[in-house]
C-alpha positions as CSV (number, residue, x, y, z in Angstrom):
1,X,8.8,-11.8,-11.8
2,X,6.9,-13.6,-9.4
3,X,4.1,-16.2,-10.3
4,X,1.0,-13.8,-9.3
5,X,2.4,-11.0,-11.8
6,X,0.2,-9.8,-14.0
7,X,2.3,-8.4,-17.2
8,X,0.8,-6.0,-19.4
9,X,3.0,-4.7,-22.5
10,X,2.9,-1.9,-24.8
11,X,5.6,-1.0,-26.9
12,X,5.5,2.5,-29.0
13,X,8.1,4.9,-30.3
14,X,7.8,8.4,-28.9
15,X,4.6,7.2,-27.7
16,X,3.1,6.3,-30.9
17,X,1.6,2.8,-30.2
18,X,2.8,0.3,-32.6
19,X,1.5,-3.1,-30.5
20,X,-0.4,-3.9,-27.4
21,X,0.0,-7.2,-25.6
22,X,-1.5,-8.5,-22.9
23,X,1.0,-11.7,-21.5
24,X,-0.8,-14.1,-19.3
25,X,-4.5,-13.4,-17.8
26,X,-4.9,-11.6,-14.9
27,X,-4.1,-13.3,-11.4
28,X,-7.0,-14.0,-9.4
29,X,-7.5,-10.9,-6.5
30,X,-9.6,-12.1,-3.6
31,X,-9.0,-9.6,-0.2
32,X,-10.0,-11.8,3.0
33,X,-12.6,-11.1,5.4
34,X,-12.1,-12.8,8.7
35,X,-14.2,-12.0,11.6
36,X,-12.7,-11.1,14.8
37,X,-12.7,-10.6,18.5
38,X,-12.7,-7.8,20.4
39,X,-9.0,-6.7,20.9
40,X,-9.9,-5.3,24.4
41,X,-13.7,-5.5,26.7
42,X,-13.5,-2.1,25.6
43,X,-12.9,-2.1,21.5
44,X,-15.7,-2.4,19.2
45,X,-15.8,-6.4,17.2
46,X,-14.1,-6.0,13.7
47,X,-14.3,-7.8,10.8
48,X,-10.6,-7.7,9.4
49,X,-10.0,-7.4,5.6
50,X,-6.7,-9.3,4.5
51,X,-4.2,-9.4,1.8
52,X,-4.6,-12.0,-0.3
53,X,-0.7,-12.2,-0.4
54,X,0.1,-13.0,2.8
55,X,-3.0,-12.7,5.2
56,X,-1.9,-9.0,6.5
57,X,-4.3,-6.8,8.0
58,X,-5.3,-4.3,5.1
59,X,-7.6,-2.4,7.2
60,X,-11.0,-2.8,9.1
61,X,-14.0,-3.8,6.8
62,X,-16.1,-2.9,9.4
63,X,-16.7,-2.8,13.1
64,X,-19.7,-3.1,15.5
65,X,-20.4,-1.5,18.8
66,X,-20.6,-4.2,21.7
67,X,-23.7,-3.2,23.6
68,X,-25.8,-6.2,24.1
69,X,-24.8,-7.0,20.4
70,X,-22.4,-9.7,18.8
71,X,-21.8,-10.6,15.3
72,X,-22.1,-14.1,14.9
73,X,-20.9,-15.4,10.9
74,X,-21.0,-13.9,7.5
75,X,-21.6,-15.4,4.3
76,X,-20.6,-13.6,0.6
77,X,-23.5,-13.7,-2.2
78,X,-23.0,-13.8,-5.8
79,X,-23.3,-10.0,-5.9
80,X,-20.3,-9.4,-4.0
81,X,-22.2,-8.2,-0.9
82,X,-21.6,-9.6,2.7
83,X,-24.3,-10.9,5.0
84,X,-23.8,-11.1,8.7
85,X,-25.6,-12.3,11.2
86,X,-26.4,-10.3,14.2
87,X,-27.6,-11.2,17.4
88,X,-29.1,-8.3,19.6
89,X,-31.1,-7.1,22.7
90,X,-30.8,-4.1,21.6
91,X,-32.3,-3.8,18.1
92,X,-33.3,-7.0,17.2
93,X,-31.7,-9.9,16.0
94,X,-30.6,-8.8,12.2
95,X,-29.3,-9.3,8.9
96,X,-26.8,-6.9,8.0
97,X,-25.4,-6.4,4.3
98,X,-22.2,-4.7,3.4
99,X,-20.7,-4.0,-0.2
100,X,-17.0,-4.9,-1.1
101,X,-15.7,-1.6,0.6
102,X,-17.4,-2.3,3.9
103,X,-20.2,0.5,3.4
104,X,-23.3,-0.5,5.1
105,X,-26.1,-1.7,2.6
106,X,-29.4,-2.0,5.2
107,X,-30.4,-4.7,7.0
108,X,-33.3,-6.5,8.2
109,X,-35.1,-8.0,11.7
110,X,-35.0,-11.8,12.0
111,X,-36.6,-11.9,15.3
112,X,-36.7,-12.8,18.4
113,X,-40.2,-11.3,18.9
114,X,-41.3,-10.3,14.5
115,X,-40.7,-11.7,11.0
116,X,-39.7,-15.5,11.5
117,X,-39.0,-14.9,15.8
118,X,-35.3,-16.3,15.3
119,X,-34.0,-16.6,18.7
120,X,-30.4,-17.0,18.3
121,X,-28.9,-16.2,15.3
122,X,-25.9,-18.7,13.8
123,X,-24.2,-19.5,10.8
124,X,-25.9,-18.6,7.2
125,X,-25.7,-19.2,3.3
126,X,-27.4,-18.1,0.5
127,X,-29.3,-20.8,-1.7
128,X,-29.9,-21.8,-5.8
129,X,-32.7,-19.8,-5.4
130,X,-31.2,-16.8,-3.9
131,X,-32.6,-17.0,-0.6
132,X,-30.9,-16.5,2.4
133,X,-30.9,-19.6,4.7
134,X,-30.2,-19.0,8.6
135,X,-29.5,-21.3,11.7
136,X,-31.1,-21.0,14.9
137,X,-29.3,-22.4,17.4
138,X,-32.1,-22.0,20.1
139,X,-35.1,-23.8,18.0
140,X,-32.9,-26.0,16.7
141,X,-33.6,-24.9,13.1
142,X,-33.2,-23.3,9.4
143,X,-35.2,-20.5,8.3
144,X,-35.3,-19.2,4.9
145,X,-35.1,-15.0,4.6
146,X,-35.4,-13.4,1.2
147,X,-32.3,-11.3,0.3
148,X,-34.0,-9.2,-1.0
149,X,-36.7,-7.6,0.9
150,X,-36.3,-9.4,4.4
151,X,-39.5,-11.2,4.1
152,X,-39.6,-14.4,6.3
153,X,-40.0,-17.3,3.6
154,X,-40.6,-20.2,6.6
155,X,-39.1,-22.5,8.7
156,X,-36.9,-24.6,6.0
157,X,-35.6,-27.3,8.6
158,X,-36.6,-28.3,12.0
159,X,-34.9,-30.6,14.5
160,X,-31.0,-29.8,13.3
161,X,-28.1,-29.1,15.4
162,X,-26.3,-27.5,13.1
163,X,-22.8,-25.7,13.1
164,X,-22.9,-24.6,9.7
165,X,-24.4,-25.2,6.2
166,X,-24.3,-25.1,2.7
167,X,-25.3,-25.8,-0.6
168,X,-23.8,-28.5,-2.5
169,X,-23.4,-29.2,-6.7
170,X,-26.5,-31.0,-6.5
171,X,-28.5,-28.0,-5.0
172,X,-29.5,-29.6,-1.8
173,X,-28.5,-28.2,1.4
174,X,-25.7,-30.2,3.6
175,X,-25.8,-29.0,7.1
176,X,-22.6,-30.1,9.9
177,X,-25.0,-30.9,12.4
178,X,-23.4,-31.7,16.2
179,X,-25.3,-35.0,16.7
180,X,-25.7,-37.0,13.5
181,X,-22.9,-35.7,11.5
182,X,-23.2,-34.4,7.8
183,X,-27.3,-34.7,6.9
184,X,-28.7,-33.7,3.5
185,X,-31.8,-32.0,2.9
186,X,-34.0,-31.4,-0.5
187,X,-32.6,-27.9,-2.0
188,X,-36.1,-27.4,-2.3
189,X,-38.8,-28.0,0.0
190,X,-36.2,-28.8,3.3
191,X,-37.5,-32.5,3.3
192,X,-34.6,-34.8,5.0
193,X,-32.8,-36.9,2.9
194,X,-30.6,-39.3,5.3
195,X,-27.7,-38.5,6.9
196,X,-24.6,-37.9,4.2
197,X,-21.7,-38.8,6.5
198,X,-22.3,-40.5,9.9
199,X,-20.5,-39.4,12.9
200,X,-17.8,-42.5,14.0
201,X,-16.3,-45.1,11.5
202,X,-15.2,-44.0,8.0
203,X,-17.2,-40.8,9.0
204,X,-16.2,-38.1,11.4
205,X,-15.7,-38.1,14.8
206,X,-17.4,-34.2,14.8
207,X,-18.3,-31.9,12.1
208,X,-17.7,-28.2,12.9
209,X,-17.7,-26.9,9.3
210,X,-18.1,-28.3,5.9
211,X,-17.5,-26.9,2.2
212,X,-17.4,-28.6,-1.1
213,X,-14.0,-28.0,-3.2
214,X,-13.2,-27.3,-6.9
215,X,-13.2,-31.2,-7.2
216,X,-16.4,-31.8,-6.2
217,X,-16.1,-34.0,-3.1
218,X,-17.2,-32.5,0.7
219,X,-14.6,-31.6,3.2
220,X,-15.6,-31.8,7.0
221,X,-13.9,-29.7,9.6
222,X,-13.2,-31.3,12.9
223,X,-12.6,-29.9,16.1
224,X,-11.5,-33.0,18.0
225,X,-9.2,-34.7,15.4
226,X,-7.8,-31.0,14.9
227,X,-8.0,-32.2,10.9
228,X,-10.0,-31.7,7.6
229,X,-11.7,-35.1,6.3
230,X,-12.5,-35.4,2.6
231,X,-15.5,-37.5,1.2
232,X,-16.5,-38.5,-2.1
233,X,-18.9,-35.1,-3.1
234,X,-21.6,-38.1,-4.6
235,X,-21.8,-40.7,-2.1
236,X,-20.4,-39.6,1.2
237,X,-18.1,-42.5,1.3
238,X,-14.7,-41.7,3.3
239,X,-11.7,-40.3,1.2
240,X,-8.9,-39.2,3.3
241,X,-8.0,-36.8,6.1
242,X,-7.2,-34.0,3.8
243,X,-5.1,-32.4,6.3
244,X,-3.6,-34.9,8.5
245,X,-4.2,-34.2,12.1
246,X,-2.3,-31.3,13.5
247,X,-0.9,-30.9,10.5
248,X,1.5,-27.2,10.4
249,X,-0.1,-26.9,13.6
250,X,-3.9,-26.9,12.9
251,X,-5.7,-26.8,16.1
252,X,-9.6,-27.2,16.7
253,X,-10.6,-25.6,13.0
254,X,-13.8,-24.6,12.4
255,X,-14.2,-22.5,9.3
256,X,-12.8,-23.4,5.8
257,X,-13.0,-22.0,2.1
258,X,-11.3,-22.3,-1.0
259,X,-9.7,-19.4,-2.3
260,X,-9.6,-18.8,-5.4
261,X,-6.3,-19.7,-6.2
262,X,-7.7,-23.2,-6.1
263,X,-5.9,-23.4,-2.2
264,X,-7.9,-24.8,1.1
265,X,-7.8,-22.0,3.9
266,X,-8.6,-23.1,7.6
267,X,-9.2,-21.0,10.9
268,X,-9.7,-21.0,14.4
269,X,-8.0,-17.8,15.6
270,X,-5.1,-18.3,13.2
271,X,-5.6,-18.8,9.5
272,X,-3.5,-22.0,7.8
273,X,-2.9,-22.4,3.8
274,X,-3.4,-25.8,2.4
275,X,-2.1,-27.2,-1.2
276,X,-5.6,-27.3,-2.5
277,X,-4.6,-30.7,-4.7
278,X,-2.9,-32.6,-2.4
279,X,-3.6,-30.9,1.1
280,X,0.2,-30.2,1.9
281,X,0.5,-27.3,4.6
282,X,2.1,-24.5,2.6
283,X,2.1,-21.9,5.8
284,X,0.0,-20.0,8.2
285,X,-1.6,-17.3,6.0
286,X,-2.7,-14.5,8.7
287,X,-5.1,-14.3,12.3
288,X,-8.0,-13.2,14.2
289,X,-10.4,-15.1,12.0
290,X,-12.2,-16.1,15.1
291,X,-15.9,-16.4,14.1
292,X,-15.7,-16.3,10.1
293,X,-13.5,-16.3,7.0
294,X,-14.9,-15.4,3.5
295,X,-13.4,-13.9,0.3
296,X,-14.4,-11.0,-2.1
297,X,-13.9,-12.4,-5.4
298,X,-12.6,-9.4,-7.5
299,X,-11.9,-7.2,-4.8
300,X,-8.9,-5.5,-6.2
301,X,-8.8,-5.2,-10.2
302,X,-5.7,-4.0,-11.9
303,X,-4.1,-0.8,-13.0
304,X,-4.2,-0.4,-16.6
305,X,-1.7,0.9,-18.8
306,X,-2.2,3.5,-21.1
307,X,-0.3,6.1,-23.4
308,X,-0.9,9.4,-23.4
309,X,0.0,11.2,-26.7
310,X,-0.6,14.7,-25.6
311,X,2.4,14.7,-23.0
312,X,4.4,12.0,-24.4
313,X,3.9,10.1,-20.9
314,X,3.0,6.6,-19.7
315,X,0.2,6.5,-17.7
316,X,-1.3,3.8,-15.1
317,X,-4.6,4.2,-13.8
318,X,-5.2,2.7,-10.2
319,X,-9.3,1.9,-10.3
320,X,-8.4,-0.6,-6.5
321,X,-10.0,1.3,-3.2
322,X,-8.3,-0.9,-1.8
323,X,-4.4,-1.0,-3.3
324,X,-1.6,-3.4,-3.7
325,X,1.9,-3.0,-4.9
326,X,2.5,-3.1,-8.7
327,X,6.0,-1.9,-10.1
328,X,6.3,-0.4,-13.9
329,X,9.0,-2.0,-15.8
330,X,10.8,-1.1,-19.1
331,X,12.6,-3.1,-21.4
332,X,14.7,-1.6,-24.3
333,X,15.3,1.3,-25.8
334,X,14.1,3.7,-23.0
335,X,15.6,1.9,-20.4
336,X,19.3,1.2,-22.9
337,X,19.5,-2.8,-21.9
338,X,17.7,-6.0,-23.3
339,X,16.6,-6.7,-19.2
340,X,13.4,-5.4,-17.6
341,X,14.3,-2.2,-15.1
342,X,12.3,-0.9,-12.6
343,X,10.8,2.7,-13.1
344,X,8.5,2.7,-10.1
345,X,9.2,0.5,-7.2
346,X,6.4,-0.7,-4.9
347,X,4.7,0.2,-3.1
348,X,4.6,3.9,-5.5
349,X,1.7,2.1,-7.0
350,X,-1.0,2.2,-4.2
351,X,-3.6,4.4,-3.8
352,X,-7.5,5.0,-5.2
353,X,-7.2,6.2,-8.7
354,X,-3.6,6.9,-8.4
355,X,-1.6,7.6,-11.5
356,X,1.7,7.4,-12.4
357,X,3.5,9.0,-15.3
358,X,7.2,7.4,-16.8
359,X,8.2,9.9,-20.1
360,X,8.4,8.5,-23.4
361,X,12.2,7.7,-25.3
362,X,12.8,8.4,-28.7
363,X,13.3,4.6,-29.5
364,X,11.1,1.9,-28.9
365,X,10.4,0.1,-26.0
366,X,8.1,-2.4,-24.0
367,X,6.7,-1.4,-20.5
368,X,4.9,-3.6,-18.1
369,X,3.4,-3.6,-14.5
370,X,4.5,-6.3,-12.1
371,X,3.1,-7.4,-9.2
C-alpha cells in the first residue's frame, strides 16, 4: 500500500458489525488549478484542474472566450472559492469567482472607467480582513475590493511595481515589486514599512513571486537566477537558494505554493515538485501552468465504507465530483488467506456518488479501501 492510502477497516460476520477502525488519518486531497494558454489562436484560455498525484490533466475547471478578454491570475480564499482576475474591453475589467467544481459564482467590475477605474488588472490576494487586494499594473498600485459585494474599499498602495503579493504571519502585506525587491506594507492602513529584501547582495537579483512556507520564512522566485531564494520569514536576512539554480531543470519560475503535502511547487509553463524540507527536486509534477497555480484544499474527500444489513453487501459511497482511484481490499475469512486481496481494482472506484457492492462471507473478515 502506498504512502497516500487511506485505509479504512470494518470487520463483521455475515455483515453483522463487530468493530470499526479507522487506520491512519486521511491523506491530504488538494486537485491543482493551473492557468493556461490558449492551445491554438482559435481555442478559448483554460484554467486546467490537476491530479494531485501526478499533475495530470483531470479536466477543464473552466474556460474563457478570447474576444478582447484575457485572464490574468487567480487566487483561492478560505471558502474554497477562486478569484480571477480579468482584464476586458469588452465588459469591463472584472473579478470573477468560481466554486471548487468550476461553476461560475458572479463577478464584479473593477474598472477601467467605474468602481475603483483599475486599468490593468494583475496578480491578487485576499487579506486578514477578508478583503480582496488587487494589482494595477498601469497606476502602479494596490486596490482593496470587498469579496463580498464588489464595493471598491480604496487605493491600499500607490507607487509599487509589483509582480505579485501576499500576506505574511504577521498580517502585513509583502509585495515582489520589480524595482526595489521584496517591500512590506502595514496589513492595515497600506503605510510602507521599508523594503524586506533588497534587490542585489544577500537579496535577490529579481523577485517574480513570493510565498511564505510551513516554516515561516519568505521564499522569492527569480526569473534571472532560474532559482527559489529563502529568507529568514522575521528579518529578511538571506537564508539559502532553496532551489539551487536550474535545479531539475527550473527555468525562469514565476509562481510558487506549497501544497499541502508540506511540498514547494514551482511553474513557468511546466510545473516542478520540490522536497518542501530540504528543497531537493523530487520531479516535474505536470504543465500549462502558464499564468497561475493554486490548490483546492479538500477537493476530493473519500469514499466511505459502510455495511448494508438488508442485502448482506459492502457498500462504498463515492461523495468526489471529481474521482480518483480507490481499490476495496479484503483480508481473511472472505477472501480464505491472512494477505489483503483486491476485490475492486482501480480505477472501478471513480465516478460521482458511485457505489460499489462486495457480498458478505459467513466468517469474519476486515475490508479496506486503498488508494
Amino acid at each position: 500500500m502506498s504512502a497516500k492510502s487511506q485505509n479504512l477497516n470494518l470487520q463483521f460476520t455475515c455483515c453483522v458489525l463487530i468493530a470499526l477502525r479507522v487506520a491512519g488519518a486521511p491523506p491530504a486531497r488538494a486537485d491543482w488549478l493551473a492557468g493556461g494558454n490558449p492551445l491554438s489562436s482559435s481555442s478559448p484560455q483554460p484554467i486546467w484542474r490537476l491530479s494531485d498525484t501526478n499533475g495530470a490533466v483531470i479536466n477543464t475547471f473552466a474556460q474563457l472566450t478570447l474576444y478582447h478578454q484575457e485572464w490574468i491570475a487567480m487566487t483561492a480564499s478560505q471558502d474554497g472559492n477562486i478569484y480571477v482576475s480579468l482584464a476586458s474591453d469588452v465588459n469591463g475589467n472584472q473579478i470573477q469567482c468560481f466554486d471548487a467544481g468550476g461553476n461560475s459564482k458572479g463577478a464584479f467590475v473593477i474598472g477601467p472607467y467605474t468602481n475603483g477605474k483599475l486599468y490593468n488588472p494583475g496578480s491578487l490576494t485576499f487579506g486578514p480582513d477578508g478583503n480582496i487586494y488587487i494589482v494595477d499594473t498601469y497606476w502602479s498600485s494596490i486596490l482593496r475590493y470587498s469579496a463580498t459585494n464588489g464595493t471598491f474599499l480604496g487605493t491600499f498602495v500607490s507607487g509599487t511595481s509589483a509582480n505579485n503579493l501576499t500576506f505574511g504571519p504577521d498580517g502585513n502585506l509583502y509585495v515582489a515589486d520589480a524595482n526595489l525587491g521584496v517591500v512590506r506594507y502595514n496589513g492595515t492602513n497600506g503605510a510602507a514599512m521599508g523594503t524586506f529584501v533588497p534587490l542585489g547582495t544577500n537579496g535577490v537579483p529579481d523577485a517574480a513571486n513570493l510565498t511564505f512556507g510551513p516554516d515561516g520564512n519568505l521564499y522569492v522566485s527569480s526569473v534571472s537566477s532560474n532559482a527559489v531564494i529563502r529568507f529568514n520569514g522575521q528579518t529578511g536576512q538571506f537564508m539559502d537558494y532553496f532551489v539551487p539554480p536550474g535545479s531539475g531543470g527550473l527555468s525562469s519560475p514565476k509562481w510558487l505554493a506549497f501544497g499541502p503535502d508540506g511540498n514547494l511547487y514551482v511553474a513557468s509553463g511546466t510545473i516542478w515538485q520540490y522536497d518542501g524540507r530540504t528543497g531537493a527536486f523530487l520531479n516535474v509534477f505536470g504543465s500549462r501552468a502558464d499564468w497561475g497555480l493554486v490548490y483546492l484544499p479538500n477537493a476530493d474527500p473519500p469514499p466511505q465504507l459502510s455495511i448494508q444489513l438488508t442485502n448482506n453487501t459492502v457498500q462504498i459511497s463515492w461523495p468526489s465530483a471529481a474521482g480518483t482511484n480507490w481499490t476495496l481490499c479484503c483480508q481473511r475469512g472472505a477472501c480464505g488467506n491472512a494477505g489483503w486481496t483486491a476485490i475492486t481494482n482501480s480505477p472501478a472506484l471513480v465516478g460521482t456518488n458511485y457505489v460499489a457492492t462486495e457480498p458478505c462471507a459467513a466468517t469474519s473478515a476486515y475490508y479496506r479501501l486503498e488508494r
